[in-house]
VMD Tcl script that draws the C-alpha trace (Angstrom):
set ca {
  {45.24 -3.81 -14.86}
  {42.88 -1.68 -12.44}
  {39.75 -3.58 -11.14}
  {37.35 -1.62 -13.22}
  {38.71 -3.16 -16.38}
  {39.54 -6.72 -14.58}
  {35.76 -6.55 -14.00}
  {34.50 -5.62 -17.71}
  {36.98 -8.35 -18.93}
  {35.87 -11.10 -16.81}
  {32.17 -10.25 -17.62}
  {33.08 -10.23 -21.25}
  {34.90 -14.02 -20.98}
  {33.42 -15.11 -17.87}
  {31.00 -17.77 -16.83}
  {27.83 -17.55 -18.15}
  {29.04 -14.84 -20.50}
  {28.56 -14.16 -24.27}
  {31.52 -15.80 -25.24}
  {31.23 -18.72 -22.92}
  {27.64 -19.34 -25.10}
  {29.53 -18.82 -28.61}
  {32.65 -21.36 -27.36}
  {29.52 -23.49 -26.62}
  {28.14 -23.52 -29.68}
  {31.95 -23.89 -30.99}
  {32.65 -27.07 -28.98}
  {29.15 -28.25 -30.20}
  {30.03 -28.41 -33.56}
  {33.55 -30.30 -32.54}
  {31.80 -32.33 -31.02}
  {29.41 -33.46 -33.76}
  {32.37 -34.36 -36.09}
  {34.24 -36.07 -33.68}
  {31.43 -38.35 -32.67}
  {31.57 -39.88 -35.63}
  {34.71 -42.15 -34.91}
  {31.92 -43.86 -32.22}
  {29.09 -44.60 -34.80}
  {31.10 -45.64 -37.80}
  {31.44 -48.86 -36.61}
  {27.72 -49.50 -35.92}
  {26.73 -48.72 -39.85}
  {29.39 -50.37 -41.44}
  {28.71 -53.45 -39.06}
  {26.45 -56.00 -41.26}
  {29.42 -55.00 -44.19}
  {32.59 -56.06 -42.07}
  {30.49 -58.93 -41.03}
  {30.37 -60.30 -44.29}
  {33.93 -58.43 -45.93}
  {35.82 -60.72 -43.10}
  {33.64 -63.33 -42.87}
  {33.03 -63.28 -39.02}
  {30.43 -63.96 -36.95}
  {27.98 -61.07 -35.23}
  {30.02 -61.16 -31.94}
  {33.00 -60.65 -34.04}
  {31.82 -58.00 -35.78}
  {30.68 -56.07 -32.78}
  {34.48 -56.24 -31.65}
  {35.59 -53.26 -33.62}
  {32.57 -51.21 -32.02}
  {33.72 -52.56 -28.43}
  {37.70 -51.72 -29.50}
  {36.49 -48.43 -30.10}
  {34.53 -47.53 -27.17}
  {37.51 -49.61 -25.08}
  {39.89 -47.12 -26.61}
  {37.97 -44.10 -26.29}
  {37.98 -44.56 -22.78}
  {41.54 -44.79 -22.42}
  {41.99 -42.18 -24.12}
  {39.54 -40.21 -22.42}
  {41.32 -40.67 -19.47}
  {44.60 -39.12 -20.82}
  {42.83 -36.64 -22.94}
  {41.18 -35.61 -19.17}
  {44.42 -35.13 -17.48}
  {45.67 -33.40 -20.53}
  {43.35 -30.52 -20.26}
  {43.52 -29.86 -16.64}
  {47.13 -29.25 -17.15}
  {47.62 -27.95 -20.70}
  {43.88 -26.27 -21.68}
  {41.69 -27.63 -24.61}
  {43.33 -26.55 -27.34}
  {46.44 -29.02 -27.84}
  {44.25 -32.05 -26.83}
  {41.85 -31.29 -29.45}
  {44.33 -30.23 -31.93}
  {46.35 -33.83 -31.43}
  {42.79 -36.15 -31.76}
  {41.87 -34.54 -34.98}
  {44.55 -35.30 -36.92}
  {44.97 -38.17 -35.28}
  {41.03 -38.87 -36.12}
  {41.85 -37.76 -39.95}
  {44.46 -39.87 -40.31}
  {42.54 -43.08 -38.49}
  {39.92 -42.77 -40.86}
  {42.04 -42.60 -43.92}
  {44.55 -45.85 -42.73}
  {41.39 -47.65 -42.06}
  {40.07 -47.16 -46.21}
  {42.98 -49.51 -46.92}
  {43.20 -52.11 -44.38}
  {43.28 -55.51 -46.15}
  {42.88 -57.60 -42.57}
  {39.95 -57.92 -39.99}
  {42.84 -56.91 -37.17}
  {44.19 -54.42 -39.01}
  {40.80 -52.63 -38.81}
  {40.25 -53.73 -35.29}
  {43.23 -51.78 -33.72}
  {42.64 -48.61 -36.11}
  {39.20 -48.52 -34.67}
  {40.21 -48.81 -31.40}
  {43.78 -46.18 -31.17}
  {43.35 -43.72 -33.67}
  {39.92 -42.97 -34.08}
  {39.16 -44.17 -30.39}
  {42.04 -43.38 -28.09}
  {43.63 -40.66 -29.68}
  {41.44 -39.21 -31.92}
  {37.56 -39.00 -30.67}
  {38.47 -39.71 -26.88}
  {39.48 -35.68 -26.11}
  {35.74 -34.43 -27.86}
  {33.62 -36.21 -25.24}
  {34.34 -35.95 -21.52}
  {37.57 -33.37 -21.92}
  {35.11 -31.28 -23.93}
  {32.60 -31.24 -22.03}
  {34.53 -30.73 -18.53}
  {35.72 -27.51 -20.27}
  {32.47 -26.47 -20.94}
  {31.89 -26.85 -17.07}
  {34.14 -24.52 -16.35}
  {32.22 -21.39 -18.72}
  {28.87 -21.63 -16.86}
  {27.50 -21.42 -13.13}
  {23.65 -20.53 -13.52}
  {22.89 -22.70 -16.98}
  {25.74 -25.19 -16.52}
  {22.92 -28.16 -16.68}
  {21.56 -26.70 -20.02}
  {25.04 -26.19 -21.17}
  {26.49 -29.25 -20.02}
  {23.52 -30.90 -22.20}
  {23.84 -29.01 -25.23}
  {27.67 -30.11 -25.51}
  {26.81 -33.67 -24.63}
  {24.41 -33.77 -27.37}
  {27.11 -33.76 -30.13}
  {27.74 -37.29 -29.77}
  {23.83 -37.68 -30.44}
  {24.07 -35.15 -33.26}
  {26.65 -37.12 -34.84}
  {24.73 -40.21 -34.50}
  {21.75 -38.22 -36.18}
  {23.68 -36.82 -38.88}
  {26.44 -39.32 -39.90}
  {24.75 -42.55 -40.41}
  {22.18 -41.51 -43.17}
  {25.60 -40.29 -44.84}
  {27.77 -43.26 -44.57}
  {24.88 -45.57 -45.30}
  {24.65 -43.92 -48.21}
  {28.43 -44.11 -49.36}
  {28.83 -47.59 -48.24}
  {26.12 -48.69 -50.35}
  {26.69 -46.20 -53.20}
  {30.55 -46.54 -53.24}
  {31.40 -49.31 -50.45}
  {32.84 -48.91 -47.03}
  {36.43 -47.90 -47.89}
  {35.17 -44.76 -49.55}
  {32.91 -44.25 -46.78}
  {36.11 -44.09 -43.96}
  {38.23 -41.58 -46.27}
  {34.87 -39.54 -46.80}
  {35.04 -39.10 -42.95}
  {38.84 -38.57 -42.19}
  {38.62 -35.68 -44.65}
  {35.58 -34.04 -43.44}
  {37.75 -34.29 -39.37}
  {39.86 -32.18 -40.74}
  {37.42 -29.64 -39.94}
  {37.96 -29.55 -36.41}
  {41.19 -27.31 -36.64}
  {40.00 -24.12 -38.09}
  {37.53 -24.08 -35.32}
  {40.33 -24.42 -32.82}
  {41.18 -20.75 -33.36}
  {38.02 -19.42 -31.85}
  {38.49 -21.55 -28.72}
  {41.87 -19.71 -27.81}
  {40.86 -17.99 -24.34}
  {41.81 -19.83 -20.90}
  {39.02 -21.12 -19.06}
  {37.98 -18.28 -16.31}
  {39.55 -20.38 -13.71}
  {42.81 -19.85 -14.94}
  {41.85 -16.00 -16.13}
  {41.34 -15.79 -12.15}
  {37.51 -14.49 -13.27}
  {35.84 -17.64 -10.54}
  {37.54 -18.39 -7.38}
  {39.31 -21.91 -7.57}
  {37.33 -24.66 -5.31}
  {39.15 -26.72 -3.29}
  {36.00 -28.16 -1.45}
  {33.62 -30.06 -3.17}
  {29.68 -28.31 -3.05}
  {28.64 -31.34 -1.10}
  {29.50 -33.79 1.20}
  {30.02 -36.99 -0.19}
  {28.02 -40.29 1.06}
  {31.72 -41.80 0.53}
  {35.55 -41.61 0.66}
  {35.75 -39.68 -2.69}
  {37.84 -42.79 -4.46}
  {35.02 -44.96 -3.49}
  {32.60 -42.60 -4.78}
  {34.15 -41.96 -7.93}
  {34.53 -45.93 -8.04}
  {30.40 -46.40 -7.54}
  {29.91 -43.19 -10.18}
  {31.85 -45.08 -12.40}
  {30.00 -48.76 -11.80}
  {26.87 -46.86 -12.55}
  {27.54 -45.20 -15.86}
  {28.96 -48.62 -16.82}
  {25.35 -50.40 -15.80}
  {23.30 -47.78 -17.61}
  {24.93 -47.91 -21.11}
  {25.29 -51.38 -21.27}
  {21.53 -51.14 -21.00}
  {22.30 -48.17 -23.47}
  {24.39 -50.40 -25.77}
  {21.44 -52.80 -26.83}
  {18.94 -50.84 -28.90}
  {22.02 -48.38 -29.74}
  {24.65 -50.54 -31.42}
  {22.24 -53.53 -32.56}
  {19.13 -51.47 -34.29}
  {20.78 -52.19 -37.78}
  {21.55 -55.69 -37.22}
  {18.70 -56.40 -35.74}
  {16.32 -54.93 -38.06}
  {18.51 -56.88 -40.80}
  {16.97 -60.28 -39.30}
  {13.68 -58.89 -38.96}
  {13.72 -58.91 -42.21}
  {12.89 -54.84 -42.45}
  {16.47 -54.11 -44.22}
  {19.99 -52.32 -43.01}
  {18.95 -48.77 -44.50}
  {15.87 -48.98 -42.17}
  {17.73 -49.99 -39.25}
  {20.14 -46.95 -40.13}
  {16.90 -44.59 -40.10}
  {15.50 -45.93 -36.75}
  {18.89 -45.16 -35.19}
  {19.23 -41.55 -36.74}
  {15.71 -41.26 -35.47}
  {16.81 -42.56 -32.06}
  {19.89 -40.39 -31.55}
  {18.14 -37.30 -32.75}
  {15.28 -37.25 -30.23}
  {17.74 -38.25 -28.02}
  {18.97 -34.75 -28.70}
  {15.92 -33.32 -27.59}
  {15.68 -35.69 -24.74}
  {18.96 -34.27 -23.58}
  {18.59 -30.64 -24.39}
  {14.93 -30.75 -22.11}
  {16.98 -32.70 -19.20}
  {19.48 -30.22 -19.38}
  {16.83 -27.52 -18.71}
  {15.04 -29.68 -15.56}
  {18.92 -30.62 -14.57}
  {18.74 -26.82 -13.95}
  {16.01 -26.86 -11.26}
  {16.50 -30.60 -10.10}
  {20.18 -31.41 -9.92}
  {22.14 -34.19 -11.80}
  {20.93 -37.07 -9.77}
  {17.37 -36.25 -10.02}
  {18.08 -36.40 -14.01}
  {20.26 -39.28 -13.62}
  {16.90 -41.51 -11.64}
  {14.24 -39.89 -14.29}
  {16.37 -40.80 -17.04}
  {17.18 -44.33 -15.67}
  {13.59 -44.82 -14.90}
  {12.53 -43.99 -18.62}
  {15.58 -45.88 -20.66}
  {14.20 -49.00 -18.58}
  {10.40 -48.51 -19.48}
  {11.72 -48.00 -23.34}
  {13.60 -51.19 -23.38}
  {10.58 -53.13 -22.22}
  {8.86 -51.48 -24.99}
  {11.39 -53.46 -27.44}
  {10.37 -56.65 -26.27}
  {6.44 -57.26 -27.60}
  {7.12 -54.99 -30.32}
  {8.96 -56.30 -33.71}
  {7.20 -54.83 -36.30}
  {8.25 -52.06 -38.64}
  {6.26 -49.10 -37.76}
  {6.67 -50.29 -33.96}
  {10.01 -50.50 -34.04}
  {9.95 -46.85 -35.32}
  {7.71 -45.35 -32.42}
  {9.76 -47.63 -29.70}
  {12.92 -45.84 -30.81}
  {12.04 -42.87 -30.61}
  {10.90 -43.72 -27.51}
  {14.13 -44.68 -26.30}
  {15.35 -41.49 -27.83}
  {13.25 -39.70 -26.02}
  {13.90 -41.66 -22.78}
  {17.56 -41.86 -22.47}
  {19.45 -38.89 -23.72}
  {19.71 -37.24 -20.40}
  {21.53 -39.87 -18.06}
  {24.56 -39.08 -19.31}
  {25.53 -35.58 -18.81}
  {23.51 -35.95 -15.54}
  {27.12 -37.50 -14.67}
  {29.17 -34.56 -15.48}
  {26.91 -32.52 -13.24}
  {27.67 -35.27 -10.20}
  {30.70 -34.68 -10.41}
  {31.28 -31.36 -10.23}
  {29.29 -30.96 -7.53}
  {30.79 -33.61 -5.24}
  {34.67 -33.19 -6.89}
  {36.84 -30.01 -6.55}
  {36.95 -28.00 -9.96}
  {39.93 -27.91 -10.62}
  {40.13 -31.58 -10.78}
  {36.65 -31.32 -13.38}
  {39.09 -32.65 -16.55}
  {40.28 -35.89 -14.92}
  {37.00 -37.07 -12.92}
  {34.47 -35.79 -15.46}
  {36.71 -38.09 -18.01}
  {36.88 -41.00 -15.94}
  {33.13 -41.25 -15.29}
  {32.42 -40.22 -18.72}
  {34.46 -42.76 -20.47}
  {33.28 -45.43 -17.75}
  {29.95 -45.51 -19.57}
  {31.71 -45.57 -22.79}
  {32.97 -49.00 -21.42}
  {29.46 -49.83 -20.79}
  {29.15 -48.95 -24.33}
  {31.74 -50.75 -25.76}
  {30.82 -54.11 -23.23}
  {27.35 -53.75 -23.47}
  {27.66 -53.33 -27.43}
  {30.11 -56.88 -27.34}
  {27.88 -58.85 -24.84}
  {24.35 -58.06 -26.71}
  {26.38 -59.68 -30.07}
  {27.62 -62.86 -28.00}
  {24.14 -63.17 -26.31}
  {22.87 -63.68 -29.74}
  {25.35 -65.61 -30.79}
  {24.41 -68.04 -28.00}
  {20.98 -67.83 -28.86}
  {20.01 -66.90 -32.15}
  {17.76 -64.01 -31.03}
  {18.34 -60.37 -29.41}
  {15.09 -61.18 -26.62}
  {18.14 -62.34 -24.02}
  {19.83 -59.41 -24.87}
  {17.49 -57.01 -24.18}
  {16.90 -58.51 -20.80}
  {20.36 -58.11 -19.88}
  {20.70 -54.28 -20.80}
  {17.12 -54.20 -18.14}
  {19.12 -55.78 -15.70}
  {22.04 -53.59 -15.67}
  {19.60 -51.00 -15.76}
  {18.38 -51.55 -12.39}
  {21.67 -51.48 -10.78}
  {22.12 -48.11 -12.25}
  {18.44 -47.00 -11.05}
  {19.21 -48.29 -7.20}
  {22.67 -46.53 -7.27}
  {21.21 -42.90 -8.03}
  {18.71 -44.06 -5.30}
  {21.05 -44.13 -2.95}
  {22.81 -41.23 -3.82}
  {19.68 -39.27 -3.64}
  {18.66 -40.59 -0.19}
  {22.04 -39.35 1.02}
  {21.51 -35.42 -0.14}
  {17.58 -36.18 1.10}
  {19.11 -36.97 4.69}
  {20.95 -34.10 4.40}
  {19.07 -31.68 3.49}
  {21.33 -30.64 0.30}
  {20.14 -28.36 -2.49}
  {19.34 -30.42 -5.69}
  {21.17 -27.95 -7.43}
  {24.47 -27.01 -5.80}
  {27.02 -25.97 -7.56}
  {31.19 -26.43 -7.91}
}
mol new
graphics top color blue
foreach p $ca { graphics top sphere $p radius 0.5 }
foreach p [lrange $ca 0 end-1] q [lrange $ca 1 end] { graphics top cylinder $p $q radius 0.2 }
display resetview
């Protein structure tokens, strides 16, 4: 191939490239139906709460399963793609998210249910269209990669926006069995869309030069600073969990009814949309861990919010306050990483990161449900997820000081 046409073809499927923005908007859409498997759990809570006659910790243990097996699998899924591409990953967790959904419409056991939740829609079937996805996004941009990093990150969001109102409505129209085969046959979905997502990433094409330096110096050995990256996205979304996982519940004892508890947390995760789309754009001109401390700082001020505030129409405006506070930490982490980590390791240590704050998730999600179980009221709660909010707030602190000292550009790139 002469360099003139190497040149055209690497502008064509390069980064920042028209195709690299129509595979975004492809992996968006993935995305969006394969962030269902980690909101299912949340609407159909108050149901399997009274189907198996268990107690609220109890029935936040499917949601924790879940998010316990999504990391796992997020892990794998990682390591997958950095050897094998996208494709096959994503290929193997939607069936494998089809099928979970469809075993699950017939369990006739609380543990049965449980361990569905937590391997085949979790592990092997959500897992590879979170962190895998998004590290492959990575790859496709240079100049917008905090804009484009955000815009994939916000299909878990956008399936927390669109899939609740939906499986509210089945559960109470038709009941929650119908509700899980509803959703394994709309993941089918996923594999016509795998055709269009066929091209290598342009670091195997050979179109960017492979990096095998990290874009900054670390503060840390690199182990011990993908440990600490990992301890942080664990504080924040434990913080995360609170509002997140127990809106429904919580508006259930309130008094204001499940279906309004289901609107406040479409409400929540679609601002939260927005709130990651504009952190995307300042992740541009500030870095990750600029977004990462702004979006700590916010998520804490909107959690205090929840504390005075019980009321119906309050509870409304302080959610989508914490909408609007929270949904760039996140991605902020992807963007950490591949600054401070070689790119060609982006699958593995964006995964690991990524699916450390779906642990938060998942323990954040458990502990909020045994905290009221030990005291008959969420205030506790929400002072926990405050606490672990400050941890996360002082570690991005210190990362910050550490490019400050050094005089690093906010917005380096891997």
């Amino acid at each position: 191939m002469s360099t003139i046409s190497r040149a055209r073809q690497q502008d064509e499927s390069g980064p920042d490239s028209y195709y690299a923005w129509w595979r975004l908007l492809i992996s968006l859409l993935i995305a969006t139906i394969g962030g269902a498997g980690l909101w299912s759990a949340v609407i159909v809570l108050p149901t399997i709460e009274a189907e198996f006659a268990v107690a609220r910790g109890g029935a936040s243990l499917p949601y924790a399963a879940t998010m316990i097996g999504f990391a796992v699998g997020g892990l794998f899924m990682g390591w997958a793609v950095d050897r094998f591409g996208i494709l096959r990953p994503l290929a193997f967790g939607s069936l494998m998210l089809a099928i979970g959904y469809v075993a699950i419409s017939f369990v006739g056991a609380y543990w049965q249910f449980v361990v569905i939740q937590a391997v085949m829609i979790g592990m092997l079937g959500s897992a590879v269209t979170f962190g895998p996805l998004i590290a492959d996004v990575t790859h496709w941009f240079l100049k917008r990669r905090g804009i484009a990093t955000a815009i994939v990150a916000s299909g878990s969001y956008l399936a927390g926006t669109v899939w609740p109102p939906l499986l509210n409505h089945v559960t109470q129209t038709h009941g929650w069995r119908e509700a899980h085969l509803v959703m394994g046959l709309i993941c089918l979905a996923i594999l016509p869309l795998l055709l269009l997502l066929r091209r290598p990433t342009p670091i195997h094409q050979g179109a960017t030069p492979v990096s095998t330096r990290p874009a900054v110096k670390a503060p840390l050995p690199l182990p011990a600073l993908q440990a600490l990256l990992a301890f942080a996205g664990i504080a924040c979304c434990i913080a995360m969990a609170m509002p997140q996982v127990h809106i429904v519940a919580y508006c259930i004892d309130l008094g204001h009814g499940a279906a309004r508890g289901a609107e406040m947390l479409s409400l929540m995760l679609g601002l939260g949309i927005v709130s990651r789309l504009i952190s995307g754009v300042i992740a541009d001109y500030i870095g990750g861990l600029g977004t990462l401390l702004l979006g700590s700082a916010l998520q804490c001020m909107a959690l205090l919010f929840y504390l005075p505030f019980d009321g119906l129409v309050s509870l409304y405006i302080v959610s989508a306050i914490f909408g609007l506070s929270q949904g760039g930490i996140v991605p902020s982490y992807a963007l950490i990483v591949r600054e401070y980590f070689p790119a060609r390791e982006a699958g593995a240590r964006v995964s690991l990161v990524l699916m450390a704050t779906i642990v938060g998730m998942a323990l954040g999600g458990w502990l909020s449900g045994v905290i009221y179980d030990w005291t008959g009221s969420y205030q506790v709660a929400f002072w926990n997820g405050i606490a672990w909010n400050l941890v996360n707030t002082a570690i991005a602190l210190f990362l910050l000081f550490h490019r400050w000292k050094q005089d690093i550009p906010v917005t380096a790139r891997g």
